[in-house]
TORMI-73214 format. One record per residue (C-alpha): x, z, y. Coordinates in steps of 0.02 Angstrom, whole numbers, padded with zeros to 5 digits, always signed. Example, Ala and Ser with C-alpha at 12.3 -4.5 7.8 and 13.67 -1.06 7.14 Angstrom:
// TORMI-73214
+00615+00390-00225;+00684+00357-00053;
//
This chain:
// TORMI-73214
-08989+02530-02059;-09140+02597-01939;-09099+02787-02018;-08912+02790-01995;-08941+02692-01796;-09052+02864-01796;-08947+02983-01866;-08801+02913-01762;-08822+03040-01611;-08838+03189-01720;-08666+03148-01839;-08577+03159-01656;-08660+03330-01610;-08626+03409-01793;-08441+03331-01768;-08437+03427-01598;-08512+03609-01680;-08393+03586-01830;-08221+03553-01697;-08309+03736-01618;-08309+03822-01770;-08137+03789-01834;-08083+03835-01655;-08151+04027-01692;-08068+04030-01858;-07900+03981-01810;-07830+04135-01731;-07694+04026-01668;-07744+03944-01494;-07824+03968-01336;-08006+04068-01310;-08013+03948-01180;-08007+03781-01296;-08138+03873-01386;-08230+03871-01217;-08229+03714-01186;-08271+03640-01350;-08455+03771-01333;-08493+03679-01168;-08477+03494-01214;-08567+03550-01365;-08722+03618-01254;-08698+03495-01126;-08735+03373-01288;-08897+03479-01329;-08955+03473-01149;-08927+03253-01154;-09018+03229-01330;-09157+03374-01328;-09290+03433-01200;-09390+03345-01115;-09235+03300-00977;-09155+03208-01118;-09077+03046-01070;-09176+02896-01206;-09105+02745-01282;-09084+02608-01164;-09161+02468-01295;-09309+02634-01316;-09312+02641-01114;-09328+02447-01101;-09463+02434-01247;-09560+02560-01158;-09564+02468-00989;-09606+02314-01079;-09770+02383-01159;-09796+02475-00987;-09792+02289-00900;-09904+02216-01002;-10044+02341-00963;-10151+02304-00823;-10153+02390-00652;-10258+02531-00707;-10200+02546-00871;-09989+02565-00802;-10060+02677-00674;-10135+02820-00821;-09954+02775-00917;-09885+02833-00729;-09704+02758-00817;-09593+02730-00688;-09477+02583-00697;-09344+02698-00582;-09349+02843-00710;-09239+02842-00856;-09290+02994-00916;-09421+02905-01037;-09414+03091-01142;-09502+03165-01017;-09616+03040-01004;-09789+03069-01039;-09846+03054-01210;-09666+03023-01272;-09597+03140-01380;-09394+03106-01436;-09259+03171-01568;-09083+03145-01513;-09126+03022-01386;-09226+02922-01467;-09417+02887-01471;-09486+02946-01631;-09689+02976-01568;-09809+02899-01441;-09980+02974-01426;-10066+02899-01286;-10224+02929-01370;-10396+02939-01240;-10287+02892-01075;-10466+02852-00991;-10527+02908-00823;-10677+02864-00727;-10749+02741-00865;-10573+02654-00858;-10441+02635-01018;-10284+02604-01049;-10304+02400-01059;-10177+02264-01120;-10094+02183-01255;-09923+02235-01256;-09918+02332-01389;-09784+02213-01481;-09652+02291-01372;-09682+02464-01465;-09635+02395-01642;-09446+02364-01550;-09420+02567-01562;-09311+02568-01702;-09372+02757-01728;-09557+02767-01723;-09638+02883-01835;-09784+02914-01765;-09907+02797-01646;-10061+02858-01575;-10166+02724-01458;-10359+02780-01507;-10505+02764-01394;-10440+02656-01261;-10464+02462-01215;-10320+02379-01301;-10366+02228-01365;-10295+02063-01457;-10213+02049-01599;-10092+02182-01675;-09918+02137-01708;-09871+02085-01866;-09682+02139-01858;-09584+02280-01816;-09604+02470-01839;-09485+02508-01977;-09486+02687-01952;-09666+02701-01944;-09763+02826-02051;-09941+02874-01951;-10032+02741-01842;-10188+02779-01743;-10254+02624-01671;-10445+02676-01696;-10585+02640-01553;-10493+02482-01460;-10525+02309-01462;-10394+02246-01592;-10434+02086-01668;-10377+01960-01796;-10294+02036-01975;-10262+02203-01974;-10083+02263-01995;-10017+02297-02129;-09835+02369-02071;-09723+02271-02231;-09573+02325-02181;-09613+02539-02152;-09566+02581-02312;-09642+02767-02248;-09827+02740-02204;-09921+02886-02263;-10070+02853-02124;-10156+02688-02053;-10290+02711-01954;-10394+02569-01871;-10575+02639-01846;-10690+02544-01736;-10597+02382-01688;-10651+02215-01709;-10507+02191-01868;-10583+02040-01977;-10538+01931-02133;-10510+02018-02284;-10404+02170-02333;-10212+02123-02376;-10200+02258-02522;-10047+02226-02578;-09953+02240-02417;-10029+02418-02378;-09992+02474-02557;-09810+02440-02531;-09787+02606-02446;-09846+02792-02502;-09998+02780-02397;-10116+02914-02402;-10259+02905-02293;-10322+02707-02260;-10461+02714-02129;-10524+02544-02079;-10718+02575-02036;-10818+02504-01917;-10735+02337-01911;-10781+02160-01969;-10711+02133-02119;-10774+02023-02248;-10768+01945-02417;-10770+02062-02605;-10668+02242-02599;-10536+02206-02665;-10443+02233-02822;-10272+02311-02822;-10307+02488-02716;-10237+02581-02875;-10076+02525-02833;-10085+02656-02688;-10028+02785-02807;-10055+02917-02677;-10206+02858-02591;-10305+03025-02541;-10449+02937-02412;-10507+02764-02432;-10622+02724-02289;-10699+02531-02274;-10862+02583-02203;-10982+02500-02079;-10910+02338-02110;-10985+02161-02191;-10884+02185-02357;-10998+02126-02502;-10989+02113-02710;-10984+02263-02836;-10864+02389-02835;-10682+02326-02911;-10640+02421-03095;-10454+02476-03038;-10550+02588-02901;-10596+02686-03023;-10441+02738-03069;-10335+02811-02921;-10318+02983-02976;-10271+03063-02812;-10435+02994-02719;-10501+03131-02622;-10619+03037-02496;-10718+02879-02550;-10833+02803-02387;-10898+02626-02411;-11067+02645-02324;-11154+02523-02212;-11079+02353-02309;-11172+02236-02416;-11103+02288-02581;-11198+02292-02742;-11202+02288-02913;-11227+02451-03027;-11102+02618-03021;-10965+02621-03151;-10969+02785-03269;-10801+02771-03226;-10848+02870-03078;-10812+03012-03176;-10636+02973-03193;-10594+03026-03003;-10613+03216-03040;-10527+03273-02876;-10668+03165-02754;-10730+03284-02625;-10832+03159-02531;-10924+03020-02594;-11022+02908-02473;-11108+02753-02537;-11247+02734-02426;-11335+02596-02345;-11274+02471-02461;-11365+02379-02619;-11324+02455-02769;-11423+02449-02917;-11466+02536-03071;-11459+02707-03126;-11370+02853-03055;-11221+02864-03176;-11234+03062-03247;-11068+03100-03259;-11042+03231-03118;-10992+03372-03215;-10829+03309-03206;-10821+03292-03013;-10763+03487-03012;-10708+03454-02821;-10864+03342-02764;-10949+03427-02605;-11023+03277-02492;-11136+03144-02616;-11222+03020-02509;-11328+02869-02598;-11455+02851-02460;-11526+02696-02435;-11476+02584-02587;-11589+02512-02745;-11550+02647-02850;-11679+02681-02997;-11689+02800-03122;-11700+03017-03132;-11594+03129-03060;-11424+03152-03131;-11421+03314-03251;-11244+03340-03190;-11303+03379-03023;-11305+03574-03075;-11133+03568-03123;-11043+03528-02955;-10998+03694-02901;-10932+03648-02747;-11084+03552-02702;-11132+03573-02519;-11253+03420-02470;-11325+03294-02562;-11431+03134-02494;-11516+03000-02623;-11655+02990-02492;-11739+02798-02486;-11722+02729-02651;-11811+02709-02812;-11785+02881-02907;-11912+02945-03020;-11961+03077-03126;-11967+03253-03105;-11851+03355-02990;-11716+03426-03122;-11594+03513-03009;-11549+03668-03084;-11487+03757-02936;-11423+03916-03009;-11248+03871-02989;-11268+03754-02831;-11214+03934-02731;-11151+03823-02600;-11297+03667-02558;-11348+03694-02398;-11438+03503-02390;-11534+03414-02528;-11614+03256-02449;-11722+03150-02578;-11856+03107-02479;-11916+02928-02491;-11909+02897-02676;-12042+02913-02832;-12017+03083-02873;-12166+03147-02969;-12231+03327-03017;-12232+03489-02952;-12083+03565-02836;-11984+03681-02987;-12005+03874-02937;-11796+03849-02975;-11748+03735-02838;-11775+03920-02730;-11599+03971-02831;-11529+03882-02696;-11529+04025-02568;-11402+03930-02467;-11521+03796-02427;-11530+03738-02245;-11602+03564-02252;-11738+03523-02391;-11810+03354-02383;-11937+03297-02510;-12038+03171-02410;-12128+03018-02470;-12139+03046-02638;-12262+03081-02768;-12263+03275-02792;-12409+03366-02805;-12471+03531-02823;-12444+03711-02730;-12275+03770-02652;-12207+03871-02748;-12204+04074-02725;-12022+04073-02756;-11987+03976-02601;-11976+04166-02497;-11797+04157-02563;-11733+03998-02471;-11676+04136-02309;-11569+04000-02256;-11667+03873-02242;-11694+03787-02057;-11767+03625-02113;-11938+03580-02208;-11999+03392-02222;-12126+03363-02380;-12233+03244-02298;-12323+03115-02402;-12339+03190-02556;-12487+03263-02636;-12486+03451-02591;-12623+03560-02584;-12678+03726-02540;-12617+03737-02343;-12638+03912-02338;-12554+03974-02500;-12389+03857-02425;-12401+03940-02267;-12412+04126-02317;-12267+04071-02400;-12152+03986-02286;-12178+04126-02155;-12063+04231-02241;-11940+04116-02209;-11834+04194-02050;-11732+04052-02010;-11867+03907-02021;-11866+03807-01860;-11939+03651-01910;-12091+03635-02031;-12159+03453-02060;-12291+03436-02204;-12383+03274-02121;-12504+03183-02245;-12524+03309-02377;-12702+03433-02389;-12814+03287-02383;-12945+03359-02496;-13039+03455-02344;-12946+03594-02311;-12979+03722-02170;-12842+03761-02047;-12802+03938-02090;-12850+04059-01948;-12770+04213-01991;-12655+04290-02124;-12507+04225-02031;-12398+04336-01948;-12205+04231-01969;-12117+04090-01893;-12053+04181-01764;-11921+04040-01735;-12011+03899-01757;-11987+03762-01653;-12058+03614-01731;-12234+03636-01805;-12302+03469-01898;-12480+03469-01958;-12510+03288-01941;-12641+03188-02050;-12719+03316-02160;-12892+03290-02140;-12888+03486-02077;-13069+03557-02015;-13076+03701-01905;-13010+03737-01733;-12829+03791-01656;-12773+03929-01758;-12734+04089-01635;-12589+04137-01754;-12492+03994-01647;-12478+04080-01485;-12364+04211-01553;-12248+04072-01599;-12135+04089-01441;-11992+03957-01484;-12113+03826-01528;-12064+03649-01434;-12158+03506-01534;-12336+03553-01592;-12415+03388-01669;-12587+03415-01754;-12656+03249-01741;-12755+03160-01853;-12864+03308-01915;-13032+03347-01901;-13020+03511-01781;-13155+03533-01674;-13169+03676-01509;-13111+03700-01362;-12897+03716-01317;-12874+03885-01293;-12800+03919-01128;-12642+04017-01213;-12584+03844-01295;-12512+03802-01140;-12443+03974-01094;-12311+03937-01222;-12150+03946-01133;-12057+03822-01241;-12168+03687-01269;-12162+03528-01217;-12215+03401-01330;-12389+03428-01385;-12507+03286-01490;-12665+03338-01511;-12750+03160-01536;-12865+03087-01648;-12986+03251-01667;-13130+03307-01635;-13082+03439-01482;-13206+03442-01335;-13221+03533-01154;-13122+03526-01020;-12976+03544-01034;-12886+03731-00955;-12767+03733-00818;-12662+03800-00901;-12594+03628-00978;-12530+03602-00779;-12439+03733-00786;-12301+03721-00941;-12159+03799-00910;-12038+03661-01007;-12127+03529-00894;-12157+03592-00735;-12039+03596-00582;-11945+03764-00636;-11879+03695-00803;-11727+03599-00817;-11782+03444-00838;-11766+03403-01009;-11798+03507-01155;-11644+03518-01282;-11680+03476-01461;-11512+03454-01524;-11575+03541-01692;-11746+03466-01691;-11776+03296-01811;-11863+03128-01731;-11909+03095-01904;-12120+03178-01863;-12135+03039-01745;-12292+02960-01828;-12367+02780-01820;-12499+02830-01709;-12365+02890-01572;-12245+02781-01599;-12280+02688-01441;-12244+02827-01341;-12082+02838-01394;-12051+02648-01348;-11919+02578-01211;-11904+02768-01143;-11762+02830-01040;-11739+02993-01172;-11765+02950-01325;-11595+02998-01398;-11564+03108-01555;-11543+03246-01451;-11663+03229-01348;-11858+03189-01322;-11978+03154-01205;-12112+03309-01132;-12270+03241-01196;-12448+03269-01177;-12564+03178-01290;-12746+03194-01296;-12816+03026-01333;-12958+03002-01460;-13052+03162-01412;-13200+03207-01321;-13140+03300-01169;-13227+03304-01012;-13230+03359-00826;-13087+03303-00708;-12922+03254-00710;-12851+03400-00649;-12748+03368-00494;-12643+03512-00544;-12551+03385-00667;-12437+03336-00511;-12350+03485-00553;-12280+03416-00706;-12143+03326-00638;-12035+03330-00803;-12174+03276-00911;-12124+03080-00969;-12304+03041-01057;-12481+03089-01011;-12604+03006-01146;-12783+03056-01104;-12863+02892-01183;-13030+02881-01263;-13097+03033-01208;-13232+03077-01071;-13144+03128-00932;-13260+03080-00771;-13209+03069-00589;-13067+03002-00488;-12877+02960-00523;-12782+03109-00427;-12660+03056-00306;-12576+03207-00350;-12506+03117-00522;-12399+03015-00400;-12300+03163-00407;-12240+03145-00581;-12095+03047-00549;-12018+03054-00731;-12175+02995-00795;-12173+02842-00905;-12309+02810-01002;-12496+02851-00915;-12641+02792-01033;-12808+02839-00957;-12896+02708-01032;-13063+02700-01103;-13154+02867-00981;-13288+02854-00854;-13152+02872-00708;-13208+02804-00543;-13154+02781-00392;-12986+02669-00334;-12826+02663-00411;-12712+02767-00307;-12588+02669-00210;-12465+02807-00225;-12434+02784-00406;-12300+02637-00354;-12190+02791-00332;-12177+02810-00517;-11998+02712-00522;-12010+02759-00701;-12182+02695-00755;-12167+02572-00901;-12352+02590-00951;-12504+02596-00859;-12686+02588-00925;-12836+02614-00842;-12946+02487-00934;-13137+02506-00955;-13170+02638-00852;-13275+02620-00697;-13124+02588-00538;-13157+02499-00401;-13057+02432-00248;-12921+02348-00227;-12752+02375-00357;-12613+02446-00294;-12456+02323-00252;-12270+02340-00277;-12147+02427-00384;-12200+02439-00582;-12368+02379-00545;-12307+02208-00521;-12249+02222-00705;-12425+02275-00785;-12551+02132-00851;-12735+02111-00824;-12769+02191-01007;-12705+02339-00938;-12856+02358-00788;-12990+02246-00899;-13172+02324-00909;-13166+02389-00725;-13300+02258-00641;-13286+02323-00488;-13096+02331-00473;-13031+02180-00370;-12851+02092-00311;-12805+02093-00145;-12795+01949-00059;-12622+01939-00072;-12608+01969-00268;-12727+01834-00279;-12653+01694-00157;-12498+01738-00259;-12585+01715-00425;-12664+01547-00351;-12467+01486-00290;-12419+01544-00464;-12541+01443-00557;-12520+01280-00447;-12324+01310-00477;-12350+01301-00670;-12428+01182-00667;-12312+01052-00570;-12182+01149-00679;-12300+01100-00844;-12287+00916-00812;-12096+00918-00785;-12050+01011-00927;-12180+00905-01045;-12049+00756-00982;-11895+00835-00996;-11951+00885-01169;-12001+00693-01226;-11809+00651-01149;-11710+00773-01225;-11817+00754-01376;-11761+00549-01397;-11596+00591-01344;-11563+00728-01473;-11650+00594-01615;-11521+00463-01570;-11382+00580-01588;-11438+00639-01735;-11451+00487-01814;-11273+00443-01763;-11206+00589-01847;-11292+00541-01993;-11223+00384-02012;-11041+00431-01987;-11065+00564-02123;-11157+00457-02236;-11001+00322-02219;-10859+00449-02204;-10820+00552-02318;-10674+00645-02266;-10758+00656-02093;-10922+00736-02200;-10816+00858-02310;-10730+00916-02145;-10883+00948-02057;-10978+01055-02194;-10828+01142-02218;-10848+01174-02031;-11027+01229-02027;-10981+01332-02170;-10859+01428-02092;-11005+01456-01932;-11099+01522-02058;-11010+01635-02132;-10949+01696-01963;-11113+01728-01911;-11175+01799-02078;-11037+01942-02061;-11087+01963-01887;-11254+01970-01907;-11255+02094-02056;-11130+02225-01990;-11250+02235-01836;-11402+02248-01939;-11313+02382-02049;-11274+02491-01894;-11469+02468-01834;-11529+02499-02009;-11450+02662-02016;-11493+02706-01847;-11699+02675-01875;-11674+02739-02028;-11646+02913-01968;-11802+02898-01849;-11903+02804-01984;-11896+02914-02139;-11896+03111-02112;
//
């Protein structure tokens, strides 16, 4: 019925060009009918196609119905007007023969605002409708349930839908549904969406709860499943396993479990496979050699146990591959001769034992290797010169040795920008001084925790690109050499927990990334967060920039022996967001020239022989989260207003001589009289609300204890809270585990 209402409009115009075309054959007649009959015919064209086309009055009042349920701002980026009934032309209307067949209104925001409302009921009354596109805007409520029957690709993602998601019964021609990122919840009505010849299904980053269920391989044509990021929980249902079209399988961040089906094998045309972040147990089913098509395999983050699946070497197509944080062990069996295409291998964070094979080098397309945390031991191998491509180097934790051999190595590598081999050496190796001449695109330099001896190597200041230098945790000894802080590119530099002494050279006033000519934050799109260790980690807390592509210009210094003044000269840094020069023996007063960092954030000069007064220009510091001056040897009075209201009296302890002023302490005196009035209220309040809540408790009790159908209906009730809150709860925790994931484990 909805195809011939469609169709209707073009049967007139075909009747029209056939009358036209008899009219030239018959050699009877007038040229002039023949006229005629050409010009209603185009007059026809110009009604029903264009953009001047006249539409549908029932598609022209639908329209203005959705548009009037929209709020103010949201009608005003429709701009529909009620007096124009050229709804063709509108914008983001798109007709056939006068009648609506797509809508894309897709992103309509400006200035932070979005298209906002709940009208979108009034769209499933065009009869016509193929295709609907409402992503990333404010809509919100529930979706309609009816209507649509022409329907065939929906784009509802990033709103604010809620309730079921729809399911379209009656659109016998959905090929696409996507609802990404809207608040859809219950459990997933299956049958309804395998009615049609659906071919891409993308529902993550939603709420939806309860098992996966059965009954997807009635989707005969189903290309993409996608049920990620929501609170769906169970094992995996068997008839998954056997939808022979599957191209794209995503069902990370959930709560399911239970162990992977060999059945896996039977979806030979997967490209994508992504079951991350979830609980699966068990071993890695080998049976990859029959994934022929396979070139995204993510098992991050699960209880997998186990070796490394054989098959592995067999996926041709192969292009990144992440089993990173689970329980694999045994040796690394990747043969990667005929991996021609991996450009990421990510198993860091498992049990992996042994030494690296000289053959994971085959992989010459290698851009990201990550073999952290684990139990490998032994030398890099020689055949690592090969890996040209690669940009990315993590083997922290494991057992390496021989710091010298590794990096004679890795300098061949031209495209190396980030190196991070943290907690490995630890047998009392010497930082190698010369023999490297590479790296000339390094930007990330990681030498953390290696019990090194010896003093900055001078092969660094020909590294140009470098941005992050941490050597912390060593045993390096010597002065800084004043070209360290020459380097034009660096701006995050941890050199705590050593052995370095002197003062330290001006040059560290003067970096380039940090100063007043840079730009004010140093770009590290490329650059991993993952070398944050435990001994920084504060630094990184509550700050303004600590984004993935982003982080803070830092100087740390602490647990040294340094000495002399601060230099005033450090005013000059103005971009620099932490200055750590704790536990050292810096002598002399607090600069009031630091009151000129005004990004700064974090300024730990505790535990020094500083004297003098605190500054009262530091209150400037808008930005200052953490300020530490304790046991030192300050004295006068501590500065008042802005963030140093927000500091406690740990944070100034061990200065004897350092005093409140008056003020701070008649308001510490009002304070303490205040809590203590406050003390002996609440203590009474607490002993009320505390007999009044036993009384009511024991109420309840009784009328449960003597009710039954009152105490079935109200554990069915606190049931139902509960597993409310559980879904809520987990879906949130699953987005934050895979977020500090990412920083947590390299």
């Amino acid at each position: 019925m909805t195809t011939r209402r469609c169709l209707c409009s073009a049967l007139q115009e075909m009747s029209l060009l056939s009358h036209f075309c008899l009219c030239l054959q018959r050699k009877a007649g007038s040229c002039c009918r023949c006229i005629r009959f050409l010009l209603v015919f185009v007059f026809v064209l110009h009604i029903h196609g264009g953009h001047s086309q006249m539409c549908d009055p029932a598609d022209l009042a639908a329209l203005l119905a959705f548009s009037d349920g929209l709020d103010r701002m949201g009608a005003g980026l429709v701009g529909w007007g009620p007096n124009d009934t050229s709804c063709c032309s509108w914008t983001g209307i798109s007709c056939d023969l006068g009648r609506v067949v797509e809508l894309d209104l897709s992103n309509r925001s400006l200035s932070r605002n979005s298209l906002r409302g709940v009208a979108v009921a009034q769209l499933g009354r065009l009869p016509c409708l193929r295709r609907l596109d409402l992503s990333t805007n404010g809509l919100a409520g529930a979706f309609p349930a009816r209507g649509f029957p022409a329907i065939e690709v929906v784009n509802v993602s990033s709103n604010g839908f809620t309730g079921p998601h729809p399911a379209f019964p009656g659109a016998p021609n959905l090929t696409v549904l996507d609802i990404t990122n809207n608040a859809f919840s219950g459990s997933i009505n299956v049958t309804a969406l395998c009615s049609s010849p659906v071919k891409i299904l993308r529902f993550s980053a939603n709420a939806f709860s309860g098992d996966v269920p059965a009954g997807f391989s009635q989707c005969k044509v189903l290309n993409e499943l996608s049920l990620d990021s929501n609170g769906l929980t169970g094992s995996l249902p068997k008839d998954l396993y056997t939808i022979s079209e599957l191209r794209w399988l995503s069902l990370q961040e959930n709560q399911l479990s239970g162990s992977l089906d060999k059945a896996l094998g039977n979806l030979s045309k997967l490209t994508l496979i992504d079951l991350s972040y979830n609980m699966f147990t068990g071993t890695i089913p080998d049976v990859f050699g029959k994934l022929r098509s396979l070139e995204f395999l993510n098992l991050a983050s699960n209880q997998l146990n186990g070796t490394l699946p054989l098959s592995l070497s067999h996926c041709l197509m192969l292009r990144v591959v992440s089993l990173r944080n689970n329980s694999l062990s045994g040796e690394i069996t990747i043969d990667c001769r005929l991996l021609t295409r991996l450009n990421n291998f990510d198993a860091g964070t498992n049990k992996l034992r042994g030494a690296i094979p000289p053959r994971l080098a085959s992989c010459t397309e290698l851009r990201t290797l990550n073999l952290a945390r684990n139990k490998l031991q032994g030398e890099l191998p020689e055949s690592f010169k090969n890996l040209t491509s690669l940009s990315y180097l993590s083997l922290t934790g494991n057992g390496f040795t021989n710091l010298s051999s590794a990096l004679q190595v890795l300098q061949h590598l031209p495209n190396l920008t980030s190196l991070v081999l943290t907690n490995n050496f630890r047998g009392g190796e010497t930082m190698p001084m010369d023999g490297i001449e590479g790296f000339k695109r390094m930007q990330v330099l990681v030498l953390a925790n290696c019990a090194l001896l010896g003093t900055v190597p001078p092969w660094l200041q020909s590294l140009k690109s470098l941005s992050v230098l941490d050597i912390s945790w060593n045993n390096l000894h010597g002065e800084i050499p004043p070209w360290l802080g020459n380097l034009d590119s660096l701006f995050y530099i941890d050199l705590s927990n050593n052995s370095f002494s002197g003062e330290l050279p001006a040059t560290f006033t003067q970096m380039k990334s940090s100063s007043n000519g840079s730009n004010g934050q140093a770009s590290t799109e490329d650059l991993p967060l993952s070398f944050v260790k435990k001994n920084s980690a504060p630094t990184a807390k509550g700050l303004k920039s600590n984004q993935l592509n982003s982080f803070p210009p830092s100087l740390i210094l602490s647990n040294n022996m340094f000495v002399g003044p601060i230099l005033p000269s450090f005013g000059c840094l103005v971009k620099l967001h932490v200055l750590d020069l704790s536990f050292n023996k810096f002598s002399g007063p607090i600069p009031n020239e630091l009151s000129n960092m005004l990004s700064l954030e974090i300024l730990d000069l505790a535990h020094n022989n500083l004297s003098g007064s605190i500054p009262s220009s530091l209150t400037k510091l808008n930005f200052l989260s953490k300020f530490d001056v304790s046991f030192n040897n300050l004295s006068g009075d501590i500065p008042t207003g802005g963030q140093f209201s927000t500091f406690t009296e740990e944070e100034i302890a061990g200065n004897p001589a350092l005093a409140l002023s008056q003020s701070q302490s008649c308001y510490k005196r009002a304070v303490t009289t205040e809590m203590s009035s406050e003390t002996r209220f609440t203590f009474g309040l607490f002993l009320t609300v505390e007999a009044g809540f036993a009384f009511g408790l024991l109420t309840v009790w009784n009328v449960l204890f003597f009710a039954s159908s009152w105490r079935a209906a109200y554990f069915q009730m606190v049931d139902n809270f509960f597993d409310r809150f559980y879904v809520i709860t987990m879906v949130n925790l699953n987005r934050l585990r895979r977020k500090w994931e990412h920083k947590d484990h390299p």
